[in-house]
C-alpha positions as CSV (number, residue, x, y, z in Angstrom):
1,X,42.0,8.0,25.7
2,X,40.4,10.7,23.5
3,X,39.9,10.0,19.6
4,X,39.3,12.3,16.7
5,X,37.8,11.8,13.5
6,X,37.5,8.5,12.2
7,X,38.9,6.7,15.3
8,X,35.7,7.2,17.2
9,X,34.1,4.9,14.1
10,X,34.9,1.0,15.2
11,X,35.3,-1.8,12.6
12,X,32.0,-3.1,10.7
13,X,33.3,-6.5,11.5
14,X,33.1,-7.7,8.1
15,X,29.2,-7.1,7.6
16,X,29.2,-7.0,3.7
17,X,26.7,-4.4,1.8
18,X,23.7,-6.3,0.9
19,X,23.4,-7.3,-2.3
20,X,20.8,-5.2,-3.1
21,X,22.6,-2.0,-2.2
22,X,25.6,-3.0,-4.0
23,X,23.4,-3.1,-7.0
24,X,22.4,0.2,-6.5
25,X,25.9,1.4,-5.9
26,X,26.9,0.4,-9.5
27,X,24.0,1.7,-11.2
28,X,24.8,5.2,-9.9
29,X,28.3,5.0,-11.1
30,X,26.9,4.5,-14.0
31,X,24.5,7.0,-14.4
32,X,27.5,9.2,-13.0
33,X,29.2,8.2,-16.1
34,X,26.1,9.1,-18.2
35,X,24.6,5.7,-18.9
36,X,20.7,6.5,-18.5
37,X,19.3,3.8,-16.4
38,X,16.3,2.5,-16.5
39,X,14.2,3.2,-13.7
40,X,13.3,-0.9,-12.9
41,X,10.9,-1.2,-10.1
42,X,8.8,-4.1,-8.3
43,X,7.0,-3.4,-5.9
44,X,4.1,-0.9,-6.7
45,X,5.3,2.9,-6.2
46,X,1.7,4.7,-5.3
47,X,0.2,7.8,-4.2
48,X,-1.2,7.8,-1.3
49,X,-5.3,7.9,-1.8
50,X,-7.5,10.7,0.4
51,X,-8.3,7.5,3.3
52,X,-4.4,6.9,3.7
53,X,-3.5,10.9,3.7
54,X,-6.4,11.6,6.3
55,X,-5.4,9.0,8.6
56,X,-1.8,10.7,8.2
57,X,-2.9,13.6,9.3
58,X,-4.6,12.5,11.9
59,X,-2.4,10.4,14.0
60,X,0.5,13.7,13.6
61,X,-2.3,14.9,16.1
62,X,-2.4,11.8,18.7
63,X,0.2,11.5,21.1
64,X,2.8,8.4,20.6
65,X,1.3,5.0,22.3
66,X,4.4,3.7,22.5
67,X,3.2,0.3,21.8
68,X,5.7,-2.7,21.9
69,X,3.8,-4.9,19.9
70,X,2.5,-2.2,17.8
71,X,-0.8,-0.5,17.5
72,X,-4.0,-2.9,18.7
73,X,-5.9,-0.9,16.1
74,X,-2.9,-2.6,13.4
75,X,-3.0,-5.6,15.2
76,X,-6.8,-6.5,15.2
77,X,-6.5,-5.2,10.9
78,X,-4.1,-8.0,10.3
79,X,-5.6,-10.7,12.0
80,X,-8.9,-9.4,10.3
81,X,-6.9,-9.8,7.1
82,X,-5.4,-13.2,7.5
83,X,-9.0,-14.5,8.2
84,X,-10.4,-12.9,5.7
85,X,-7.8,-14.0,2.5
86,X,-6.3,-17.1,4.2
87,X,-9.3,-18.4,6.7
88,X,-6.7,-18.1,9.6
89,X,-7.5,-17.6,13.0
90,X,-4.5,-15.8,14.7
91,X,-5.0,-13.4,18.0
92,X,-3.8,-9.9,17.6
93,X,-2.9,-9.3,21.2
94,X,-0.9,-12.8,21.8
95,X,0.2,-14.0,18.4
96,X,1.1,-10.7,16.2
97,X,4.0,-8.2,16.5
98,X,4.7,-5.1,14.2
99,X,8.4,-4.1,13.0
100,X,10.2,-1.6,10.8
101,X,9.7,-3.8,8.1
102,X,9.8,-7.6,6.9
103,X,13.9,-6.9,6.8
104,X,13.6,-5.9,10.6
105,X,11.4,-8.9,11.3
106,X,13.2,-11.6,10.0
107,X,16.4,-9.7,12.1
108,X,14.5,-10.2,15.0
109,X,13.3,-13.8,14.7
110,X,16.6,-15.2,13.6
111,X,18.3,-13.3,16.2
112,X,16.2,-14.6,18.8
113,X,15.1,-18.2,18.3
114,X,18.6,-19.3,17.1
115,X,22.0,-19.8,19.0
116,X,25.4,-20.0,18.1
117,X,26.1,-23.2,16.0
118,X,22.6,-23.8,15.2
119,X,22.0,-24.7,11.5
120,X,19.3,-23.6,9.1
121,X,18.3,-24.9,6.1
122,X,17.8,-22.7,3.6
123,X,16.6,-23.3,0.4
124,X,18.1,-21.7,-2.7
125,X,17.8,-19.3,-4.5
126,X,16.8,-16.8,-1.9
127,X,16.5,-13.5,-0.6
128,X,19.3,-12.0,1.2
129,X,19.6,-14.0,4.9
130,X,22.7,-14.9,5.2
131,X,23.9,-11.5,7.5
132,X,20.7,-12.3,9.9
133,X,22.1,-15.8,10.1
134,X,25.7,-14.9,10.7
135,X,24.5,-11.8,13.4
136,X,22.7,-15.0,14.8
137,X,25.7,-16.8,14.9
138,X,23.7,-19.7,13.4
139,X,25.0,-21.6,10.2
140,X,23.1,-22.0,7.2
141,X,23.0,-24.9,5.2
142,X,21.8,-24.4,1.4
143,X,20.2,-26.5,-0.7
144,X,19.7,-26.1,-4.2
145,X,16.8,-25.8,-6.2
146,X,17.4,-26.4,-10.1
147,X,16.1,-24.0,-13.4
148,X,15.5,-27.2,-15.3
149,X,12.8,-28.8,-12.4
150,X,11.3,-24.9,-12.4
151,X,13.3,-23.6,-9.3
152,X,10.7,-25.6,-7.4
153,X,11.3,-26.6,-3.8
154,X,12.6,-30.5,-3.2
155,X,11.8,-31.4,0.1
156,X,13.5,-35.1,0.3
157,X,16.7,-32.6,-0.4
158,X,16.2,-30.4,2.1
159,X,15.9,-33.7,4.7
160,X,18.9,-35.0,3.3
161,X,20.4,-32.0,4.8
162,X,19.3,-32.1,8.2
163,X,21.7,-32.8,11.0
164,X,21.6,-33.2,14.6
165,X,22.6,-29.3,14.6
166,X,19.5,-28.5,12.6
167,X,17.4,-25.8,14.3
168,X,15.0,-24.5,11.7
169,X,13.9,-24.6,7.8
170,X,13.8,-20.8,6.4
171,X,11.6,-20.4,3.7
172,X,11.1,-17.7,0.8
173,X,7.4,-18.0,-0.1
174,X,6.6,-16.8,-2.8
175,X,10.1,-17.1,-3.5
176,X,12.8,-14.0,-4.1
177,X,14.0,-14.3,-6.8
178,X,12.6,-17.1,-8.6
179,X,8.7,-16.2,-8.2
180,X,8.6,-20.2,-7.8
181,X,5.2,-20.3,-5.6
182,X,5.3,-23.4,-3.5
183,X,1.5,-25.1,-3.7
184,X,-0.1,-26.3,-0.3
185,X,0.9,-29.9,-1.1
186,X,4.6,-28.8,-0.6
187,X,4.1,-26.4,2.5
188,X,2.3,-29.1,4.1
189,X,5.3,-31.7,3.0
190,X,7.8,-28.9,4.7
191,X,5.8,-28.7,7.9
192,X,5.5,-32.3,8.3
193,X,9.3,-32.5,7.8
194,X,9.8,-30.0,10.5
195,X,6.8,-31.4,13.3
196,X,8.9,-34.8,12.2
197,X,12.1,-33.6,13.3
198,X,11.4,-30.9,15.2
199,X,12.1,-27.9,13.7
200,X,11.0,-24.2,13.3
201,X,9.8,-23.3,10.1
202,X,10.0,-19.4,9.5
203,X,8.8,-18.5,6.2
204,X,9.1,-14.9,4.4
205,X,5.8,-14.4,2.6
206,X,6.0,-11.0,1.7
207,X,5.5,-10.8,-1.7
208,X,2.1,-13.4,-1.1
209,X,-0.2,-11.6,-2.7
210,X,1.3,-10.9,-6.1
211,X,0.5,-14.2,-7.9
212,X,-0.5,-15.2,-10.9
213,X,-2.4,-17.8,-13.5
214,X,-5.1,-18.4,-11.0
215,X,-2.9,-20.1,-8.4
216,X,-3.0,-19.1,-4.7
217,X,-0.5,-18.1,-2.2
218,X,-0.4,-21.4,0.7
219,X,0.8,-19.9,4.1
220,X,2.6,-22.2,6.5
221,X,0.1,-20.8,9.1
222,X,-2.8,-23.1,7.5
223,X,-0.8,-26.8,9.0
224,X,-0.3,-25.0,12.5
225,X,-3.0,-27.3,14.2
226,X,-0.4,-30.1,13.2
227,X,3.1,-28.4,13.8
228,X,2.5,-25.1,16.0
229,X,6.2,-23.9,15.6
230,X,5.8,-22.1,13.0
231,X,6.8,-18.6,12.4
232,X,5.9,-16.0,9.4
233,X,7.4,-13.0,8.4
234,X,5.0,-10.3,6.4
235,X,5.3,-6.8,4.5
236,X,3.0,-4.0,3.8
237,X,5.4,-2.6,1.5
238,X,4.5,-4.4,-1.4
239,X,1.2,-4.8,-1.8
240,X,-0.2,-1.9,0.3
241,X,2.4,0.1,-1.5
242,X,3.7,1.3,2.3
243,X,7.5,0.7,1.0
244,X,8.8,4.6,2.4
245,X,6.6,3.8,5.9
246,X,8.6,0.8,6.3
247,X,6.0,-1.3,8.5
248,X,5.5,-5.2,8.3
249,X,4.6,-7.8,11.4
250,X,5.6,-11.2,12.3
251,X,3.2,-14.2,13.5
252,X,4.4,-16.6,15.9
253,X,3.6,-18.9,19.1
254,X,3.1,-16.5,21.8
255,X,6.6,-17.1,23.5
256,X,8.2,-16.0,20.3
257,X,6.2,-12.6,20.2
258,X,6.7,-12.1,23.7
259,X,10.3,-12.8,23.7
260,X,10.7,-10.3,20.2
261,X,8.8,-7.5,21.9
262,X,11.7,-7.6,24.6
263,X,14.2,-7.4,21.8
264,X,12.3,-4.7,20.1
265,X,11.7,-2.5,23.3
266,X,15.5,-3.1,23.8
267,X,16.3,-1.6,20.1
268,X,13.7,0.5,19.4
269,X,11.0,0.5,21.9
270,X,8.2,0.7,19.4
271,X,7.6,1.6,15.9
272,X,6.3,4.6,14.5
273,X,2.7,5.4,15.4
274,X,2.4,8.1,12.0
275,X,3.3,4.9,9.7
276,X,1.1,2.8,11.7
277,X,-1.8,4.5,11.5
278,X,-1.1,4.6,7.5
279,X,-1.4,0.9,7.5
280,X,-4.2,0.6,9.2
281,X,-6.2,2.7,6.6
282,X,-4.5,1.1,3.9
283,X,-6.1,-2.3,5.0
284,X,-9.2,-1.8,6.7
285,X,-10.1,1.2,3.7
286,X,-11.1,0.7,0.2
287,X,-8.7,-1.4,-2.2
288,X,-9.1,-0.3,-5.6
289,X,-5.9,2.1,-5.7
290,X,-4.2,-0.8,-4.7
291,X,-6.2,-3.7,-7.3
292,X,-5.8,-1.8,-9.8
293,X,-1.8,-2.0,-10.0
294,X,-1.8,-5.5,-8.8
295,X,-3.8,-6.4,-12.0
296,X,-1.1,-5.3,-14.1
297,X,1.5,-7.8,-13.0
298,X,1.1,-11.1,-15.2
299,X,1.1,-8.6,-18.1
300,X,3.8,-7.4,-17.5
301,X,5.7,-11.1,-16.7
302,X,4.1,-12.2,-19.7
303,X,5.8,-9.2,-22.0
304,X,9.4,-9.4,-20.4
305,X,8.5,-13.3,-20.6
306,X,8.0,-13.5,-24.1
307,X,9.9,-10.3,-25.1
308,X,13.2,-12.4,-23.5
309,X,12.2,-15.0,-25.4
310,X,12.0,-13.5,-28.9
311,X,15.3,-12.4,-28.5
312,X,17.6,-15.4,-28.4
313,X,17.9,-15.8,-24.5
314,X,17.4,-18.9,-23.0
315,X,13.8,-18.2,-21.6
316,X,13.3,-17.7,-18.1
317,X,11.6,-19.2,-15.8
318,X,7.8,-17.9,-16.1
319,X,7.4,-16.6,-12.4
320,X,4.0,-18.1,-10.5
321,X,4.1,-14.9,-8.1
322,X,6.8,-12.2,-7.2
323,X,7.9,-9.1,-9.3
324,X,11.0,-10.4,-10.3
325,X,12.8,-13.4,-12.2
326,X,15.7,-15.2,-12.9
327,X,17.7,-14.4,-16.5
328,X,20.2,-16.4,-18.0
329,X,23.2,-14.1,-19.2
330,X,25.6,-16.8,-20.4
331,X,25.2,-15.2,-23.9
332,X,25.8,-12.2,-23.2
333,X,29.3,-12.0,-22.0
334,X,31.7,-15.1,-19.9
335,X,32.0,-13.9,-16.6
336,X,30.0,-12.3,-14.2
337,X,31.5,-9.2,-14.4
338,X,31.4,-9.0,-17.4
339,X,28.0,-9.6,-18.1
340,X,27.0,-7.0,-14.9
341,X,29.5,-4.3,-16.5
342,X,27.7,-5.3,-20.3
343,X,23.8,-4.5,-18.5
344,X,24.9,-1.3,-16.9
345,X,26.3,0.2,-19.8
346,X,22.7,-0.5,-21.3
347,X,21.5,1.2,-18.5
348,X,20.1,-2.2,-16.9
349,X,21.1,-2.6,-13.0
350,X,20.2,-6.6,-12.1
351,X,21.2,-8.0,-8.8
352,X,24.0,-10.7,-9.7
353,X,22.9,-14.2,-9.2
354,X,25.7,-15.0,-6.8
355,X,24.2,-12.3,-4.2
356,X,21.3,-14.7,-4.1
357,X,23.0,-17.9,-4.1
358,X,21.8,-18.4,-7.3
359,X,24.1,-19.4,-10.7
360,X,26.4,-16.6,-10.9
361,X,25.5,-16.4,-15.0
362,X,22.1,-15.3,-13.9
363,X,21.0,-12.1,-12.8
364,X,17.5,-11.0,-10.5
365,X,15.4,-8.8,-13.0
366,X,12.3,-6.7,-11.6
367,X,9.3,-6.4,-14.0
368,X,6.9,-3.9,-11.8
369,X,7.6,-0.7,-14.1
370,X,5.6,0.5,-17.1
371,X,4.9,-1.2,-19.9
372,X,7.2,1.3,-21.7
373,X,10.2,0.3,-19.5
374,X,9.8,-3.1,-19.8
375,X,9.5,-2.8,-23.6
376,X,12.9,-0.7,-23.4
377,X,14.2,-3.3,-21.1
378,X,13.8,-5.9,-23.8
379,X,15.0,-3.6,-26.6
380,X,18.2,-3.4,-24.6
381,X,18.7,-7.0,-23.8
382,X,18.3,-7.9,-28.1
383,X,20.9,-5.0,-28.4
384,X,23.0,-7.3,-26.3
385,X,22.6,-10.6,-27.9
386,X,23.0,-9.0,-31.0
């Protein structure tokens, strides 16, 4: 039977927009409307330095690899990489695999180490998994963390959740979008929970190197000579500023790799070479473009921080790591509609609380622009209260 129009498009089957992009949405009604929004970032937004441009130019030269696992150039950088910050010995060739992203990565390792029925803990609040988990078919199972214990991670709760149907723990770390930054003691207390009863651990550590106060990122990876089921989930976008090349990697046990290269030559059959070859610059060339924004961020938590708190909010959360934090809107309005509508009409778009399994009188505020924005951010939030 032929079809015209619109009855060639089939059903979504319910996938909802992520919250993210629903956030965006209503911010550009509002600016349609004329409310000037401010233009709220996190991760870094950089020009490219000369190292990163001439590789660029370069590989538009080379023909395409066409490399499953992604460039060995790319993969011999990161494992270089993870030795060099983390002391980790991981092999490029068996253990690494490069995506469209950390989005695309997690995708692809929750679509292909769980089945239907299988439940995953996840701790909350947390990024946006729940659609990789349905796609999946798998079931999550959240467990709280709490604003008054610091949004840190419990693990006796997270075993008082496990079932016989539990397949795996999913992790945020640093956490999206507390900025709670697990320390080693409680990674290591995770991974013996899952060697103990036998679980994957897949932990999304993209936002690891933005942390603050002296403290240190802890990567899973580190406990793997006691628990080697462990799988990681990394960006380039943040830290390496690569967020419009859209490149990130995954480490895992070899049969995990090999069986997500399958899946990926099945979706995609590679990733880009041109944004490949851009992140291989970016981390085997010089750093400074890239230290010098990172060493703005704890000023600017500490001025939203304190700016927040000079204003008659309850005061957040001070973030260990991350570019974002959790805000208390109860004063401003008594639902969450109407505290969302009350923030875009002060030209402030915040990712609702809910979105994030988070309380739904909080909102998810980014602190990576200027100085100046923040400042205006916090002018606008006293407007509020007032």
């Amino acid at each position: 039977m032929q079809r015209s129009g619109d009855a060639w498009v089939l059903p979504a089957g319910g996938v909802p927009v992520m919250g993210a992009m629903r956030t965006r949405e209503r911010a550009a009604r509002s600016a349609r409307d004329g409310v000037r929004m401010l233009p709220l970032a996190g991760a870094p937004v950089l020009q490219m330095p000369e190292h990163v441009r001439r590789a660029v130019a370069e590989a538009m030269n080379q023909p395409d690899p066409r490399d499953s696992r992604g460039l060995p150039e790319l993969r011999a950088a990161i494992s270089t990489e993870l030795e060099r910050h983390h002391g980790l010995q991981v092999d490029p060739e068996r253990r690494v695999l490069v995506t469209h992203g950390a989005m695309h990565g997690l995708s692809l390792v929750l679509r292909t180490v769980l089945a239907p029925g299988d439940e995953v803990i996840v701790p909350t609040p947390t990024f946006f998994f729940d659609e990789f988990l349905r796609e999946a078919g798998a079931k999550p199972v959240y467990v709280p963390s709490h604003e008054r214990e610091g949004w840190a991670l419990d693990v006796s709760r997270l075993e008082a959740a496990i079932t016989p149907n539990t397949r795996a723990v999913l992790l945020c770390n640093p956490n999206n979008p507390t900025g709670n930054l697990p320390d080693a003691a409680t990674i290591e207390a995770v991974v013996e929970l899952a060697a103990w009863h036998g679980l994957l651990v897949i932990s999304d550590d993209s936002w690891q190197h933005f942390t603050f106060d002296g403290r240190r990122y802890q990567p899973v990876e580190a406990f793997a000579d006691r628990w080697p089921h462990l799988v990681t989930v990394m960006s380039l976008s943040k830290y390496y500023a690569l967020a419009t090349w859209r490149v990130g990697y995954v480490v895992a046990p070899p049969s995990i790799v090999d069986a997500l290269e399958r899946r990926l030559q099945w979706e995609a059959v590679c990733c880009g070479a041109v944004p490949q070859y851009a992140a291989v610059a970016a981390l085997t060339g010089p750093r400074d473009w890239l230290d010098d924004a990172l060493s703005t961020y704890q000023g600017k938590r500490d001025l939203i921080c304190e700016g927040i708190a000079g204003i008659g909010l309850t005061p957040p959360v001070r973030p260990g790591a991350g570019a974002f934090l959790l805000l208390d809107c109860s004063r401003l309005a008594a639902t969450p509609d109407a505290i969302d509508q009350a923030l875009l009409q002060n030209g402030i778009a915040a990712v609702r609380g809910a979105d994030m399994h988070a309380p739904s009188t909080h909102v998810r505020l980014t602190f990576g622009s200027s100085h100046e924005t923040l400042t205006t951010l916090v002018h606008s939030l006293g407007r509020l209260v007032e």
